[in-house]
FIMI-738729 format. One record per residue (C-alpha): residue in one letter; x negated, y negated, z. Coordinates in steps of 0.25 Angstrom, whole numbers, padded with zeros to 4 digits, always signed. Layout:
! residues N
AXYZ
...
//
This chain:
! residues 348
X-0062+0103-0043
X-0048+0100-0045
X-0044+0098-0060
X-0061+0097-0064
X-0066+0103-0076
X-0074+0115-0075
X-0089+0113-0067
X-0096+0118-0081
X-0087+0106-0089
X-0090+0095-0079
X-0104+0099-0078
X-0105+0100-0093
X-0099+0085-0092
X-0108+0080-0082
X-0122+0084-0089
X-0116+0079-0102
X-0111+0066-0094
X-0099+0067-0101
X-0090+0054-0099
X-0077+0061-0102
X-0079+0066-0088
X-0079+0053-0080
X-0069+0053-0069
X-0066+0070-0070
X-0077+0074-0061
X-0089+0070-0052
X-0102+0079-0050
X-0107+0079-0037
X-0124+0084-0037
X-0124+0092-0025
X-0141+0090-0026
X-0139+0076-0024
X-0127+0073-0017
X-0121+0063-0026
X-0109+0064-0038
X-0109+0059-0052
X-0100+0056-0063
X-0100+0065-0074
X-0108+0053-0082
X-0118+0052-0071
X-0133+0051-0079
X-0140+0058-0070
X-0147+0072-0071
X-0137+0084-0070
X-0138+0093-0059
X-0136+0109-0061
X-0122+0111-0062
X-0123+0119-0048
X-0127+0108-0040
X-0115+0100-0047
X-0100+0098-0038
X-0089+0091-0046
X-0078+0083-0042
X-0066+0078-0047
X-0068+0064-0040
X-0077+0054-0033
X-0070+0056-0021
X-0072+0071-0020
X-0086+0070-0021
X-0088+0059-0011
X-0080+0069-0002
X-0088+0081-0005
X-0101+0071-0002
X-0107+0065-0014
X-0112+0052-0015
X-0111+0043-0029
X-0122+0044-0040
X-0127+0031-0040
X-0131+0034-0056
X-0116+0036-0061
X-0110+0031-0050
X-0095+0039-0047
X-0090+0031-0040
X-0088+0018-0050
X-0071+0020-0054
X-0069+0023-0067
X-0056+0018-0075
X-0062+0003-0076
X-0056-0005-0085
X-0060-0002-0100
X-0068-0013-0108
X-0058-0011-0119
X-0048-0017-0108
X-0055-0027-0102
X-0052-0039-0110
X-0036-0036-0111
X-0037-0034-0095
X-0043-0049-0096
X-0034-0055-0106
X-0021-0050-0096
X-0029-0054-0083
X-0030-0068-0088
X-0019-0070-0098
X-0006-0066-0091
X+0004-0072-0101
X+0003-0062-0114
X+0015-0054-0114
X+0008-0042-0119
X+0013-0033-0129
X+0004-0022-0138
X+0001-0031-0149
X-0005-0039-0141
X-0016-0027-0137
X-0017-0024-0151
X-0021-0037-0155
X-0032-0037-0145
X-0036-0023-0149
X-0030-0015-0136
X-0023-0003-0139
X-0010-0004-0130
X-0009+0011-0129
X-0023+0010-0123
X-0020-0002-0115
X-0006+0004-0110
X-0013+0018-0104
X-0026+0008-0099
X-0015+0000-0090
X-0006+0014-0086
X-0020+0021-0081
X-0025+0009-0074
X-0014+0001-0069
X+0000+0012-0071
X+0006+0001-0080
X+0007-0003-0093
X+0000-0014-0098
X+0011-0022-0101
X+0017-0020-0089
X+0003-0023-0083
X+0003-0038-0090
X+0017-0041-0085
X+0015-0039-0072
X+0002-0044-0071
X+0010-0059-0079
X+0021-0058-0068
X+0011-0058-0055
X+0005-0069-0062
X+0017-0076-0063
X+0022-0073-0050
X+0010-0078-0045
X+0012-0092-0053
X+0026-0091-0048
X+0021-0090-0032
X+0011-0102-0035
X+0023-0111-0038
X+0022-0110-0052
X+0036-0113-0062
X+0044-0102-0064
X+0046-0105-0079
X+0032-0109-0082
X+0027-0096-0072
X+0035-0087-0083
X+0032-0092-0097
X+0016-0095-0092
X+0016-0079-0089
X+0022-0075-0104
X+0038-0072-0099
X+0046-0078-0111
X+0058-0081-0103
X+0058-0086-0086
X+0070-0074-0085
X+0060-0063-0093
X+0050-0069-0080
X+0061-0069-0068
X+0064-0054-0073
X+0051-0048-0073
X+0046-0055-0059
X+0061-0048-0054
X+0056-0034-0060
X+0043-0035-0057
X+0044-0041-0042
X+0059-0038-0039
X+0059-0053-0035
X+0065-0066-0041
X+0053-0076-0046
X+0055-0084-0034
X+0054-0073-0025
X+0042-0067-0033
X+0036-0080-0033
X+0034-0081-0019
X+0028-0066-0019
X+0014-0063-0018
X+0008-0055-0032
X-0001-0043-0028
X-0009-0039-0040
X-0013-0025-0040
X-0023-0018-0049
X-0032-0007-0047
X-0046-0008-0044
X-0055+0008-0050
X-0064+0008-0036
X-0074+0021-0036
X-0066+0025-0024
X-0054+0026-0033
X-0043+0015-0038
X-0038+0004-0029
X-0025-0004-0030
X-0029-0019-0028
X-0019-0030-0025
X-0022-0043-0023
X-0013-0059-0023
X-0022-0070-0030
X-0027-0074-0015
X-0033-0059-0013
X-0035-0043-0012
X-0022-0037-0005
X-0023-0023-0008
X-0034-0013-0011
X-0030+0001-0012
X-0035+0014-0016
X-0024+0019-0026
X-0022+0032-0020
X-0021+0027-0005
X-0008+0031+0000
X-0006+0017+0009
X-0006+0011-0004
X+0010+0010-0008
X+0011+0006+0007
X+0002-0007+0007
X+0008-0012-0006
X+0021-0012+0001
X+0014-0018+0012
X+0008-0029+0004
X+0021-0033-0001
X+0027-0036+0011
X+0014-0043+0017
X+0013-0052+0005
X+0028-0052-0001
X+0021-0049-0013
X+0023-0041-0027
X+0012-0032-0033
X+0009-0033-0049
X-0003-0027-0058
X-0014-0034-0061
X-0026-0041-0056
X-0030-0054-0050
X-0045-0062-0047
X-0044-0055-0031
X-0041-0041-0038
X-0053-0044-0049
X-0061-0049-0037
X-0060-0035-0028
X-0063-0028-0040
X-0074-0034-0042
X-0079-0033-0027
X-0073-0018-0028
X-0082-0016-0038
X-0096-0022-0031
X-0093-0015-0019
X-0092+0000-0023
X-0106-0004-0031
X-0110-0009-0018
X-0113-0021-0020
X-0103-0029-0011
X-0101-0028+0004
X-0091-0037+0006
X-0078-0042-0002
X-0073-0056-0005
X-0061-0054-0012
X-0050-0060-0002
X-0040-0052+0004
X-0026-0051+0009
X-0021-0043+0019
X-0008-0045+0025
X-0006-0036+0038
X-0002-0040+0053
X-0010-0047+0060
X-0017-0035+0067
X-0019-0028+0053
X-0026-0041+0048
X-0037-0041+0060
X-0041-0027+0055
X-0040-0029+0041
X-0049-0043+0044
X-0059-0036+0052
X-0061-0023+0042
X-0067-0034+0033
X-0076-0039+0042
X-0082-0025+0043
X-0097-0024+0035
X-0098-0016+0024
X-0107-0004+0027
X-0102-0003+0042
X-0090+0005+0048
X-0082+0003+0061
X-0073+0010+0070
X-0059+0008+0071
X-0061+0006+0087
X-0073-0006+0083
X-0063-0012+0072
X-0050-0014+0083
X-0063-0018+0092
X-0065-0029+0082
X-0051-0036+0082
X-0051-0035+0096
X-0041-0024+0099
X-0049-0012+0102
X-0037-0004+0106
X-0030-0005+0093
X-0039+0005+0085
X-0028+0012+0078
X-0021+0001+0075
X-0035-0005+0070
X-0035+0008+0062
X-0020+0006+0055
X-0025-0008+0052
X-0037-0002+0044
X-0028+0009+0038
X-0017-0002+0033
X-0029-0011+0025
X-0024-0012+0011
X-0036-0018+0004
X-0046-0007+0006
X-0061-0010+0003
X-0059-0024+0004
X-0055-0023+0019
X-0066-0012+0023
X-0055-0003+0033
X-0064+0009+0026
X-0075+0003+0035
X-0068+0007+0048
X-0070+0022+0052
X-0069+0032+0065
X-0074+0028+0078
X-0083+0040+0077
X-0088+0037+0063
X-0079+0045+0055
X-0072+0039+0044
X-0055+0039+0047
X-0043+0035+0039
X-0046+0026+0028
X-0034+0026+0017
X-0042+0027+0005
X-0047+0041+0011
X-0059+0044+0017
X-0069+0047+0006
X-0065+0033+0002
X-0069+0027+0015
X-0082+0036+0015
X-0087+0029+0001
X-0085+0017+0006
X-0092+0016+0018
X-0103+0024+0011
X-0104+0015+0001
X-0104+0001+0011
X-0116+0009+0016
X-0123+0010+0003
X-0121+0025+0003
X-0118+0026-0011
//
């Protein structure tokens, strides 16, 4: 009850269905065993049969199960309409050198827009479009593209204004940062909580929960497997497993299509493989799985290998669990794991 307002002020909210109260608490109906947001339509029980909690989480943990009415597991924090059609615009125009008046023009406040882009992405929006403009030119640059042509077609006025920011952004020369792989990163609002996604053009490289404490480690990682350079923004593969994301927590999609990239050793890549191969709605052991790539001795090395997967969901290690049916380690906590293996089994 950390940081809650008072039982009597979020009951009061929650037979009123008071929208202001979205995202502060959850109500868990101990009559029925399931939770709600505070909006949920559904008939109010008596406040004594009422537990609230601060998070999803903490009511999957104490044991309720999702209202299928209000559903409180769907993220909040999607995109606002009033957004949407700038978030086109700079997806699929990346030469305007944005400035304020611009926003104006098309009726965008650029206070609004500016605290939109610091809550959703920590940067400005500005700083948001320019790095977006340089990954696509770099990765105009790493097709072969002319220097010169590259700079001018992205809105840099002079080829010494587009050598600089590559240096500043990339610490590389163009050359250099043209041979470089370009990692998108953008974030993807889960019902499990935020994931960091980074994809090249050829495929999904990085799925994350944002508060895994792996996750500064396996960016590091991925630039020396792929000798590549991170920037904001999203491509079709990111907008693919969004997408996919979005089908499969509404439980409507057992297997993903979205291609992946998962650079590892040799032995790392057999696991990773064979995770994928696992159907959804089933779970094996850590001894069945080391059984499967024809080592059988090498379960805790098989267990590193599942621990070391960067693209979580996709590549199903949360479907690998105790030899006597316990869930164990999973780096997105064990709740996480708990939900969605429940949810492969049509629990929820």
């Amino acid at each position: 009850m950390n940081n809650l307002p008072t039982v009597k002020v979020m009951y009061r909210a929650l037979v009123n269905k008071d929208v202001t109260f979205e995202g502060i608490f959850y109500a868990g109906v101990k009559t029925t065993g399931i939770f709600c947001r505070p909006t949920c339509p559904a008939k109010k029980p008596d406040m004594k049969n009422v537990e609230f909690f601060a998070s999803a989480k903490n009511a999957l943990l104490a044991g309720f199960k999702p209202c299928k009415r209000c559903q409180p597991m769907q993220p909040l924090g999607k995109a606002p309409e009033w957004i949407a059609g700038l978030l086109k615009e700079v997806s699929e125009n990346n030469s305007i050198r944005w400035k304020d008046s611009d926003l104006r023009v098309r009726n965008y406040d650029p206070i609004s827009v500016r605290r939109w882009f610091k809550k959703n992405h920590n940067i400005t929006f500005h700083a948001y479009v320019r790095s977006l403009r340089l990954g696509n030119a770099i990765g105009r640059l790493k097709n072969g593209d002319n220097l010169t042509q590259t700079a001018f077609n992205h809105g840099y006025e002079s080829l010494s204004g587009f050598r600089d920011a590559i240096k500043k952004i990339t610490g590389m020369t163009a050359g250099k940062a043209g041979n470089s792989t370009i990692v998108y990163l953008n974030r993807i609002l889960t019902p499990l909580g935020p994931m960091l996604a980074g994809a090249t053009n050829e495929g999904i490289c990085l799925l994350e929960f944002l508060d895994r404490r792996m996750l500064g480690t396996q960016l590091k990682i991925l630039i020396k497997r792929l000798n590549c350079n991170f920037v904001p923004g999203s491509n079709e593969v990111i907008e693919s497993v969004s997408g996919e994301l979005k089908e499969y927590f509404n439980g409507n999609l057992k297997q993903f299509k979205t291609p992946v990239i998962f650079p590892g050793t040799t032995f790392q890549m057999r696991v990773w493989k064979n995770l994928i191969n696992i159907p959804s709605g089933t779970t094996i052991s850590y001894e069945h799985l080391a059984g499967q790539i024809g080592q059988p001795a090498a379960v805790r090395a098989v267990a590193s290998a599942n621990g070391a997967n960067r693209i979580a969901i996709v590549i199903p290690c949360h479907r690998v669990i105790g030899k006597d049916g316990n869930l164990t380690g999973y780096g997105g906590g064990l709740w996480r794991k708990k939900f969605l293996i429940e949810l492969e089994k049509g629990s929820y």
